[in-house]
C-alpha positions in Angstrom: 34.3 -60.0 7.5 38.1 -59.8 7.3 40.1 -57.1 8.1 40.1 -54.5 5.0 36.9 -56.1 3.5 34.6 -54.1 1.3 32.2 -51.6 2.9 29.0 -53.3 0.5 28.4 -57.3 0.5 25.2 -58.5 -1.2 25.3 -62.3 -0.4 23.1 -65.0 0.1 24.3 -66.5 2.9 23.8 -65.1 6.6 26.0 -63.3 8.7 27.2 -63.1 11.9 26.8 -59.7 13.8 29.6 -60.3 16.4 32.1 -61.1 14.0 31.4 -58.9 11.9 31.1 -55.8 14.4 35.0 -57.3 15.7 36.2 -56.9 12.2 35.3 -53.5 11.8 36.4 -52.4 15.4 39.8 -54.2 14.5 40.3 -51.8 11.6 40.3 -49.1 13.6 41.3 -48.4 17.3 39.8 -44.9 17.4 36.4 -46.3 17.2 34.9 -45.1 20.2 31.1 -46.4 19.5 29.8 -48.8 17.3 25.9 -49.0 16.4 24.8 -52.0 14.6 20.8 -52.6 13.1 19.3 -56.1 12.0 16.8 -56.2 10.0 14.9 -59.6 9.9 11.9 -61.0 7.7 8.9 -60.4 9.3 6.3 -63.1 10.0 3.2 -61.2 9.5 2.8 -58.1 7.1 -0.5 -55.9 6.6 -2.1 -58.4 8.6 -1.3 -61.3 7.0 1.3 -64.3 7.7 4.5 -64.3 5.5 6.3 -67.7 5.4 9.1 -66.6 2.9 10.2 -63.6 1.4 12.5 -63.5 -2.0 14.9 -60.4 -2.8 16.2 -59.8 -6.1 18.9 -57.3 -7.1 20.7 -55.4 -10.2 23.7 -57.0 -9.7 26.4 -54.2 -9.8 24.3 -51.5 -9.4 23.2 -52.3 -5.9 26.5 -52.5 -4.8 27.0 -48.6 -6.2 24.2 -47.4 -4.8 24.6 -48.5 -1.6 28.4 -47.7 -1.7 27.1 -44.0 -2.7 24.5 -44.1 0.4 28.1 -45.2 2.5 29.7 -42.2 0.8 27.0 -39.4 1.6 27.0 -40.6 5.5 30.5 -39.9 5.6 30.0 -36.6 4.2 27.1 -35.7 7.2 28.4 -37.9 10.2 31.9 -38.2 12.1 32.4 -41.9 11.0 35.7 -43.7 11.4 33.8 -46.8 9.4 30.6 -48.4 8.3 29.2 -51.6 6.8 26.4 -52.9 4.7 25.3 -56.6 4.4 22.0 -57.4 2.6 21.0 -61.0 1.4 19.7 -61.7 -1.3 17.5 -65.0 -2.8 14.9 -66.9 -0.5 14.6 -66.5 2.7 12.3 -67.7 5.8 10.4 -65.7 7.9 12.7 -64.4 11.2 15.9 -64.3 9.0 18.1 -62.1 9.3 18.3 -60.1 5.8 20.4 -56.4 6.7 23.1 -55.4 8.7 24.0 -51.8 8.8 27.1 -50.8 11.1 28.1 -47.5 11.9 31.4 -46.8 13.9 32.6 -43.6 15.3 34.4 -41.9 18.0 31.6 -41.4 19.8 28.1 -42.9 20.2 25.8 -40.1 19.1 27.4 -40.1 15.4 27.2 -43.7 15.3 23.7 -43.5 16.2 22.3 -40.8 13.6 24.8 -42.3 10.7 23.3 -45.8 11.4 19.8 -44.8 11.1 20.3 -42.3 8.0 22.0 -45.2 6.4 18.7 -47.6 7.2 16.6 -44.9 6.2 18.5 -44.5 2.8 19.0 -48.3 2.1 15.0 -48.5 2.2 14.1 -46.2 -0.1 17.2 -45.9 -2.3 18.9 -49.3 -2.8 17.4 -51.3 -5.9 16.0 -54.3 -4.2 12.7 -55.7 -5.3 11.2 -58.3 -2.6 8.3 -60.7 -2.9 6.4 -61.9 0.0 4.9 -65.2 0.3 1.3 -65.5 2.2 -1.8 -67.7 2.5 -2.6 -66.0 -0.5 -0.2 -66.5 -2.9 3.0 -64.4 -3.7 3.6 -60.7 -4.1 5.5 -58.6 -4.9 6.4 -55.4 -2.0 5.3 -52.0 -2.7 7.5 -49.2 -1.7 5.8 -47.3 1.6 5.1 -43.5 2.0 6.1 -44.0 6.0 9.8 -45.1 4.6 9.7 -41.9 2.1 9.1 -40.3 4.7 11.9 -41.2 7.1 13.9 -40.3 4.4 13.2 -36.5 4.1 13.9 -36.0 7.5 17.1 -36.1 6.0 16.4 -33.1 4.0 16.3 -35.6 0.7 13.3 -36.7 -1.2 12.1 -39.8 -2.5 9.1 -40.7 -4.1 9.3 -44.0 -4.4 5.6 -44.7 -2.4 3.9 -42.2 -5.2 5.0 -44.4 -8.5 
């Protein structure tokens, strides 16, 4: 991440959390805190192995929504800055496949803005992922547990119920 750089990156390749955590703090010297979740593939899901998982995307429309998701945390939290990464395309089971920073002046804003954000991403963003077991391939249904998470927000989804 460079100085400046958008808030919203769906790429393919990985990413680095120190760097990109530096960047952010460099575009900012209030920032007081900043939180920072990775998300990896999983190995095992519903009791099963995963090898790979694949993520596809609306191209365009991802970017908006998550930029919107950005948007609404700023609007609830004290934030000086945040970031999204997701990847996109195959991945291996234990990659890393989200980063979601949240900077602030102090910690406690950070904390809450980064896990509303997580909590958004999973229910809102329009990813559709396929898992890759034993079995075969499948494609990933959306869970009641991340719907949820969501409305402790005060904002519904029903995402699980479709």
């Amino acid at each position: 991440m460079r100085k400046n750089s958008p808030r919203v990156s769906i790429q393919t390749e990985d990413f680095d959390l120190g760097a990109e955590t530096l960047a952010l703090r460099a575009q900012d010297g209030g920032i007081g805190a900043v939180v920072a979740f990775v998300g990896t593939v999983r190995d095992a899901s519903h009791g099963q192995s995963v090898s790979a998982m694949e993520l596809e995307h609306y191209p365009g429309m991802t970017e908006a929504a998550i930029e919107a998701m950005i948007d609404a945390a700023f609007a609830r939290f004290d934030l000086r800055a945040a970031r999204v990464i997701h990847r996109v395309g195959a991945l291996a089971a234990c990659d890393q496949i989200v980063l979601v920073l949240a900077a602030s002046a102090h910690r406690g804003q950070a904390f809450q803005a980064c896990e509303f954000l997580m909590d958004y991403l999973k229910t809102q963003a329009p990813f559709w992922k396929k898992e890759t077991t034993p079995e075969g391939a499948h494609w990933v249904d959306a869970r009641d547990s991340d719907d949820a998470a969501l409305a402790r927000w005060g904002l519904a989804s029903n995402n699980a119920g479709v």
